[in-house]
C-alpha positions as CSV (number, residue, x, y, z in Angstrom):
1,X,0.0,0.0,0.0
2,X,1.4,3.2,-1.1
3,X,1.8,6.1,1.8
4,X,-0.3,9.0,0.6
5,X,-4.2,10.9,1.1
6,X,-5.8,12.7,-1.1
7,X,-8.4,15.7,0.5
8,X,-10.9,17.3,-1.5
9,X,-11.5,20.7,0.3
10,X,-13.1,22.2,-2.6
11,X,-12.3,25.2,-4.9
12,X,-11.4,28.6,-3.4
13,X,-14.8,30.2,-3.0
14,X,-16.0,26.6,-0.7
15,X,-13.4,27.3,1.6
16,X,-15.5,30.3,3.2
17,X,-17.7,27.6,4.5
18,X,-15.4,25.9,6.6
19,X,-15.4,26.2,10.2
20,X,-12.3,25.2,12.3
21,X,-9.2,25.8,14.2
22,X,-6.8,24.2,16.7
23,X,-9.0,25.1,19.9
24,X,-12.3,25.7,20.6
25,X,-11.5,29.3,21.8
26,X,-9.5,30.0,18.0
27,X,-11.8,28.4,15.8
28,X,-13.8,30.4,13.3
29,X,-15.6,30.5,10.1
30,X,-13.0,30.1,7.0
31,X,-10.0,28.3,8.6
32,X,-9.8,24.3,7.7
33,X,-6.8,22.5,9.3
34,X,-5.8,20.6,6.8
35,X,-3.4,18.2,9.2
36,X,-6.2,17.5,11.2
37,X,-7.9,15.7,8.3
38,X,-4.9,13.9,6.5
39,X,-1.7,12.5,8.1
40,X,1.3,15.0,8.0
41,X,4.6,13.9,9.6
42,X,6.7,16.7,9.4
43,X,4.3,20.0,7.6
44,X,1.2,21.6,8.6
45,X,-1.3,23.4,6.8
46,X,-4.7,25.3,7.2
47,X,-6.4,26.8,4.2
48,X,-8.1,30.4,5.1
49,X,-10.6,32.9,4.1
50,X,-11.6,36.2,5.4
51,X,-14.0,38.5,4.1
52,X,-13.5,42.1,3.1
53,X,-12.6,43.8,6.3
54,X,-12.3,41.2,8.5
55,X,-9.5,40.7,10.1
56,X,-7.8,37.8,12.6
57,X,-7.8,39.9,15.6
58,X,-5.1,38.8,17.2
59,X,-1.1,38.7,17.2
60,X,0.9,35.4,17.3
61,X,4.4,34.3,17.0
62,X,6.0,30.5,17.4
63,X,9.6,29.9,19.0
64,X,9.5,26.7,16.9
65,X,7.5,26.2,13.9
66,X,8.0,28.6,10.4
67,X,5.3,29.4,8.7
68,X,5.1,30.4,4.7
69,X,2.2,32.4,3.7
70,X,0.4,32.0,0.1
71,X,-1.7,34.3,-1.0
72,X,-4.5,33.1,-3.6
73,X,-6.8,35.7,-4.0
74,X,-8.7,39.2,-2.5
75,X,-6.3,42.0,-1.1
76,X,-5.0,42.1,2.8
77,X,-2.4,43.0,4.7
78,X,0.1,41.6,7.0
79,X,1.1,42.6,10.7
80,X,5.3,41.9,11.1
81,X,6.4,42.7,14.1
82,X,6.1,47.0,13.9
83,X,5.9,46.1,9.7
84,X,2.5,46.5,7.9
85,X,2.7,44.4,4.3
86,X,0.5,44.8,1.5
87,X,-0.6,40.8,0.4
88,X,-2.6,39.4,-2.7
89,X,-2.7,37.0,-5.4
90,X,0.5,35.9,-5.7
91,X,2.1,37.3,-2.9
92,X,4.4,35.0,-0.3
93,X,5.7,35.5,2.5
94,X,7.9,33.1,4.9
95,X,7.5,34.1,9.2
96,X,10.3,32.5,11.1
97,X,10.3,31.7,14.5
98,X,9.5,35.0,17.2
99,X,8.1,37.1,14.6
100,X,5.2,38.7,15.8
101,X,1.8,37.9,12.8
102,X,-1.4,39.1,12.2
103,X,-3.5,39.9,9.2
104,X,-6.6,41.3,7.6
105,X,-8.8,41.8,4.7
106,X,-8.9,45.2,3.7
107,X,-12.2,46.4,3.3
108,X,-12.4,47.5,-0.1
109,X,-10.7,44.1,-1.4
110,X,-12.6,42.9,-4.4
111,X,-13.2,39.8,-3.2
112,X,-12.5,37.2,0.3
113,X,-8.6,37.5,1.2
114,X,-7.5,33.3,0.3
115,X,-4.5,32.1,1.4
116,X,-2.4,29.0,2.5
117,X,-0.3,28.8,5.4
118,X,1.9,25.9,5.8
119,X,4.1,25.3,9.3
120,X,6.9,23.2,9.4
121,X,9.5,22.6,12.7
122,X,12.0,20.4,13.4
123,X,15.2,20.6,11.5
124,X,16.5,22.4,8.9
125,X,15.7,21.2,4.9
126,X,18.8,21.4,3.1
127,X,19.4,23.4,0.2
128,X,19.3,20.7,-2.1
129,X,16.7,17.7,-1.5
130,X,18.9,14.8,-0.5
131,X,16.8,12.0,-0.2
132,X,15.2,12.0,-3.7
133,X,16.0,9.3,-5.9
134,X,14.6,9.7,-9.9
135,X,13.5,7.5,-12.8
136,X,13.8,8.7,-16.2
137,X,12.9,5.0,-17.3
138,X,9.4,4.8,-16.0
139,X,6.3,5.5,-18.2
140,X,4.4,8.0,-17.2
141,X,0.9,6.7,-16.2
142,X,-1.4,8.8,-18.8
């Protein structure tokens, strides 16, 4: 049996209807914790939405986990630290540990602010993947 799950959490404009968190007290509508339905070992990841002019309303930082941002769609902004940065489709932005986060959807932003945020800990990844292993020989399956 091969080691892998496939999630359907539906296109962009379902993810609005997802309610979750990692407590009862941070849970709200638009946040899906994606490592809470499949497996993960070593990454986390919760896919978000936020309507125009809602915003997380509250600061967070880690000491161990680093967090990369994607932004899909809609127009927001970011809280670093004493930073305020513009986000949308597109943009990316990596939080390492002790950085002080927040964000919004501004409220003129076309549409819901979208976004991925995957965590990882642990050790560093080196620069170059060293536990790969390719084969240039095998068909591909369609």
């Amino acid at each position: 049996m091969s080691d892998y799950e496939v999630l359907e959490m539906g296109g962009l404009d379902e993810w609005r209807g997802h309610y979750g968190g990692f407590r009862p007290e941070s849970s709200r509508d638009g946040r899906r914790v994606v490592d809470h339905d499949l497996t993960m070992q070593y990454i986390g990841m919760t896919a978000n939405a936020l309507e125009p002019g809602e915003e997380a309303g509250y600061w967070h930082t880690h000491s161990r986990v680093e967090e990369l941002y994607v932004f899909l769609a809609g127009r927001g902004q970011m809280g670093l630290d004493d930073e305020v940065v513009d986000v949308g489709p597109g943009t990316v932005v990596r939080v390492g540990q002790d950085v002080w986060r927040t964000w919004r959807c501004v409220p003129d932003s076309p549409e819901q602010l979208r976004w991925l945020c995957i965590r990882a800990g642990g050790s560093e990844l080196p620069h170059l993947p060293d536990d790969s292993r390719r084969d240039n020989d095998r068909p591909s399956p369609w």
